[in-house]
C-alpha positions as a printed Julia matrix, in Angstrom:
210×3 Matrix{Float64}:
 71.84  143.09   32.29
 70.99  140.95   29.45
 72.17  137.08   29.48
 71.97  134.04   27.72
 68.93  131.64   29.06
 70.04  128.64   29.32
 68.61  125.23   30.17
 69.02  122.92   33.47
 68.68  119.77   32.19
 70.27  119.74   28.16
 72.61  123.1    28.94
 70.99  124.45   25.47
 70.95  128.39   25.13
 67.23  129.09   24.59
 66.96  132.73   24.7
 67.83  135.65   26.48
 66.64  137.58   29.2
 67.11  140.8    31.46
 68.31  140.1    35.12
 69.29  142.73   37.22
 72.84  142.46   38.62
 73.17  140.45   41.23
 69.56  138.96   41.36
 69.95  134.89   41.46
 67.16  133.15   39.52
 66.88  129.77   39.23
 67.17  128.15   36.29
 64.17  127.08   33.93
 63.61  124.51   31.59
 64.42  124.63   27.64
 60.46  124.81   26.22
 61.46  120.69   24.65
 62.44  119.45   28.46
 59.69  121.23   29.83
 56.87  119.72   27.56
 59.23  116.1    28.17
 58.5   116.9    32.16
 55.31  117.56   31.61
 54.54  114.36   29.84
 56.39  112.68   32.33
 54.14  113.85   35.33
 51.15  112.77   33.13
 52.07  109.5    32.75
 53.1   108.66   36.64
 50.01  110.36   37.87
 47.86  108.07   35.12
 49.84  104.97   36.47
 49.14  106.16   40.21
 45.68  106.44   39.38
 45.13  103.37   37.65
 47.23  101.52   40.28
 44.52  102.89   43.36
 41.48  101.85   41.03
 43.02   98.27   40.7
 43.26   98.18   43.93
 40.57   99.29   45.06
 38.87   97.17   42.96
 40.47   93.85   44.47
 39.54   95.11   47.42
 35.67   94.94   47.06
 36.44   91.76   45.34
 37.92   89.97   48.72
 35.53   91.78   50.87
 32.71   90.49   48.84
 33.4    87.47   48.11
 35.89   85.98   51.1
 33.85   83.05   52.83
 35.44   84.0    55.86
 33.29   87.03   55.81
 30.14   85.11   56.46
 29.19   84.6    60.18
 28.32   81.15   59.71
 31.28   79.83   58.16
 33.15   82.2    61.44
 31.34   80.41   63.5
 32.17   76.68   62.01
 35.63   77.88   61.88
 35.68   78.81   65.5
 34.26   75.7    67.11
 36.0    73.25   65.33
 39.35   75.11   66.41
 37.81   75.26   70.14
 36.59   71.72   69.82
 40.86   70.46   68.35
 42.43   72.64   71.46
 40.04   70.36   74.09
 41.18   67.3    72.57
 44.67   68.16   72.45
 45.09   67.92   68.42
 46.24   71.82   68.95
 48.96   72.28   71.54
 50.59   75.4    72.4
 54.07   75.62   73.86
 54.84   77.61   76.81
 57.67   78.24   78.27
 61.12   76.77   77.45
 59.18   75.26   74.8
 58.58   77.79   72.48
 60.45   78.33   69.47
 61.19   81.98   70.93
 62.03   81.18   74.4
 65.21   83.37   75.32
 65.21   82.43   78.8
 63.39   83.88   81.78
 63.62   87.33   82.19
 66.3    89.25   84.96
 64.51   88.03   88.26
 65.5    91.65   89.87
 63.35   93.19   86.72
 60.26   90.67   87.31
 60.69   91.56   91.36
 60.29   95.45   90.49
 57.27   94.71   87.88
 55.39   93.16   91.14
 56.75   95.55   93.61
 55.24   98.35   91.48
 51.65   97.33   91.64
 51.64   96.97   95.95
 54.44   98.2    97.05
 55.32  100.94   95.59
 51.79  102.39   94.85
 51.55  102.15   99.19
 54.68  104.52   99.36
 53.4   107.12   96.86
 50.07  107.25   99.03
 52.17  107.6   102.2
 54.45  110.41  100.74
 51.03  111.77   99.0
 52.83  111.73   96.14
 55.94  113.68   96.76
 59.88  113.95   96.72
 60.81  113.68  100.71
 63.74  115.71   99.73
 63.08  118.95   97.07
 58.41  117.89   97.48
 58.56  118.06   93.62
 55.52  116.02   92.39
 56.16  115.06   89.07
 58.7   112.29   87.59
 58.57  110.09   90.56
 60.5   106.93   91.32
 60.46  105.08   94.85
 64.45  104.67   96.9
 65.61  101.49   98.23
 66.81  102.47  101.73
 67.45   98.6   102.08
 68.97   97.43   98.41
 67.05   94.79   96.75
 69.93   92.64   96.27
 69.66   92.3    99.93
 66.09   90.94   99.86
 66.52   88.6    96.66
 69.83   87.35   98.92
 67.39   86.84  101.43
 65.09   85.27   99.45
 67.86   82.7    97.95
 68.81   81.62  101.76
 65.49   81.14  102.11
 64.82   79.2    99.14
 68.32   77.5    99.49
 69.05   78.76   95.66
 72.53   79.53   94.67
 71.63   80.88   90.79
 67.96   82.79   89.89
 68.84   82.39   86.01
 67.99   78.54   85.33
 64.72   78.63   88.15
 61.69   77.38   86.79
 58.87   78.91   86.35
 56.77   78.2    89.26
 59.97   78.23   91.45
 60.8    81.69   90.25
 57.6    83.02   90.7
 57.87   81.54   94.48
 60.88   83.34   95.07
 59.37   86.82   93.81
 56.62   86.68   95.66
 58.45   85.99   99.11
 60.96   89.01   97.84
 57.39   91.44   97.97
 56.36   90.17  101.03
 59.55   91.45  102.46
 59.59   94.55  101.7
 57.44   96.99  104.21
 56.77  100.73  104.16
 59.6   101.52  105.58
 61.34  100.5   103.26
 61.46  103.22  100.65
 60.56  106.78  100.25
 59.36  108.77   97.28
 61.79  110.03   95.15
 61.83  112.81   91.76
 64.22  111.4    89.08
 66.82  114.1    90.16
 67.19  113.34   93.64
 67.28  110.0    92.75
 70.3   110.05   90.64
 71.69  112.53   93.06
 71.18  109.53   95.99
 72.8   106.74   93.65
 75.86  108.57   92.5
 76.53  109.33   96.31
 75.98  106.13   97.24
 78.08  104.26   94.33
 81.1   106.84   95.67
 80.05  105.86   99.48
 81.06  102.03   98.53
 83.52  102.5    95.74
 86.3    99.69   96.15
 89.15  101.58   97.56
């Protein structure tokens, strides 16, 4: 079947050509548009390439020549900064006092980040590192048999606290480290991520307000 060729970008008949019915081809460029595309690529590959050397050649340029480069300026640099922190010219904040203080984290989040590194580790050892329930070894989490809302209460009673949010620091970290020495091995057992879930949903039913 003979048909008219015609172009993709201008729509100008160019020629014709034989294309067996019902055979799809794409459609080509008009020979103009094609040498316009063609010039086109040239150019933004000469830019790209002229862009890299110019970089390139700043590059060397700040490499070579930067004075921060040198060890001994470094050096200079680095004791007179030591030398304006032990004199207390240069402070830094801490705390409530920097400019990107949000407040202190959830205090039952900083009492799992400790409980993780004793705790925790202790049970996994003890269980030798399986689920109690289905002895799946992989994806494991440790169970509160006792919640830990009942050992941060605890620890408030103890610490005669009525709100963790506005504790300082040194107070808060006080608190959390009573809240680990609570816990014991008994505790908590080793857990997969299944059971887990499994052993939370029953218990949020369990104690659903009725």
């Amino acid at each position: 079947m003979i048909i008219d060729s015609v172009c993709s970008r201008c729509d100008v008949k160019y020629g014709r050509e034989d294309r067996p019915k019902g055979v799809y081809k794409r459609r080509k460029l008009c020979p103009e548009c094609k040498w316009i595309s063609n010039k086109k690529k040239g150019d933004r590959f000469r830019i790209l390439a002229r862009d890299l050397e110019l970089r390139d050649r700043s590059r060397r340029r700040m490499t070579e020549n930067n004075p921060m480069r040198r060890d001994d300026v470094a050096q200079k640099m680095s004791e007179t900064s030591r030398k304006r922190i032990l004199s207390g010219e240069i402070t830094f904040k801490k705390g409530s006092e920097h400019h990107s203080w949000r407040g202190n984290r959830r205090f039952d989040k900083a009492c799992r980040l400790q409980l993780k590194k004793v705790w925790v580790k202790s049970i996994y050892e003890r269980d030798e590192f399986r689920c109690v329930y289905c002895k799946r070894e992989g994806n494991l989490q440790v169970h509160h048999l006792e919640p830990l809302r009942n050992f941060i209460k605890k620890a408030m009673d103890f610490f005669k606290v009525d709100n963790v949010k506005n504790l300082c620091k040194n107070k808060m970290w006080e608190m959390i480290s009573y809240v680990v020495s609570l816990h014991k091995l008994e505790d908590g057992v080793t857990v997969c991520h299944f059971c887990h879930k499994k052993i939370d949903s029953q218990y949020r039913r369990t104690n659903a307000p009725s």
